[in-house]
C-alpha positions in Angstrom: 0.0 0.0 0.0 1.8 3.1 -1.0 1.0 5.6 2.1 2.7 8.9 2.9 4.7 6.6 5.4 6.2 4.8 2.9 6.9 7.7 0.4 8.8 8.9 4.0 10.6 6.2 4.5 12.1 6.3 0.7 12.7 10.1 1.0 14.8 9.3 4.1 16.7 6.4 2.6 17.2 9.0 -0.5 15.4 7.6 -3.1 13.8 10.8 -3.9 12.3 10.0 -7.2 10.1 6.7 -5.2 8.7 8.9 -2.8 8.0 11.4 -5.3 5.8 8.9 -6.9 4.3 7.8 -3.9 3.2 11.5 -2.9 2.2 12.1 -6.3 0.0 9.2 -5.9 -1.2 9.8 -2.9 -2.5 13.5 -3.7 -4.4 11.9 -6.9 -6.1 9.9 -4.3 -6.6 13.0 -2.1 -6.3 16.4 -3.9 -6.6 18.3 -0.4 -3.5 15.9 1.6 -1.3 18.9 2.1 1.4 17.3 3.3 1.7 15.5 0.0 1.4 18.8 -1.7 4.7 19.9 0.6 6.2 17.3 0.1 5.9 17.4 -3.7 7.0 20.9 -3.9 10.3 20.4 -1.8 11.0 17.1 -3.7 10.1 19.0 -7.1 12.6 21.8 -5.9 15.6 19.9 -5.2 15.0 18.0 -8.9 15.4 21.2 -10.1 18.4 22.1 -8.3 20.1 19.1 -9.8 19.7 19.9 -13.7 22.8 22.0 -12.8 24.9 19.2 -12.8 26.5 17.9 -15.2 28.3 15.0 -16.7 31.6 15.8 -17.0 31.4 17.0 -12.7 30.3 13.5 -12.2 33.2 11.9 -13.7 35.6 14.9 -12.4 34.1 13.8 -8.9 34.4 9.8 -9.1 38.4 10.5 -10.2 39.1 13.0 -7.4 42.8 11.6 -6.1 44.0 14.2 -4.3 43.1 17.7 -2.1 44.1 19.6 -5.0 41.5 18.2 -7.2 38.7 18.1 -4.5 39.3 22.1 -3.6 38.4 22.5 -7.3 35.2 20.3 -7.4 34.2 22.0 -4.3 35.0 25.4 -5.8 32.6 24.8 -8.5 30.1 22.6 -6.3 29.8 26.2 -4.6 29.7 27.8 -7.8 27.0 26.0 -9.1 24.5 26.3 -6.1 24.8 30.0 -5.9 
């Protein structure tokens, strides 16, 4: 049964997109659960924080071997969320 509980419980094991789904399923079922409606817009917000990152930061980030090159990612981590 996909309940709000659930959709918590993904959120907070970080799989974001799941619970999305779950509150969005939820709120079909009940277009007035505001707490789904929260949820779905701070969920919905941090998706769109994440279209700034990119493909070639990903790699960057998996290769890190040294401070050097993590004080750069973190420059531009900093960078892109500002």
């Amino acid at each position: 049964m996909k309940t709000l509980t659930l959709a918590n419980i993904y959120e907070l094991q970080g799989l974001k997109e799941e619970a999305l789904d779950i509150y969005k399923e939820v709120l079909k079922k009940d277009p007035h659960n505001s707490d789904a409606k929260i949820a779905i817009r701070r969920l919905s917000g941090m998706r769109k924080k994440f279209l700034k990152v990119n493909s070639e930061m990903k790699e960057y980030f998996l290769k890190m071997e040294n401070d050097v090159e993590f004080n750069e990612f973190e420059r531009w981590l900093l960078k892109a969320w500002n």
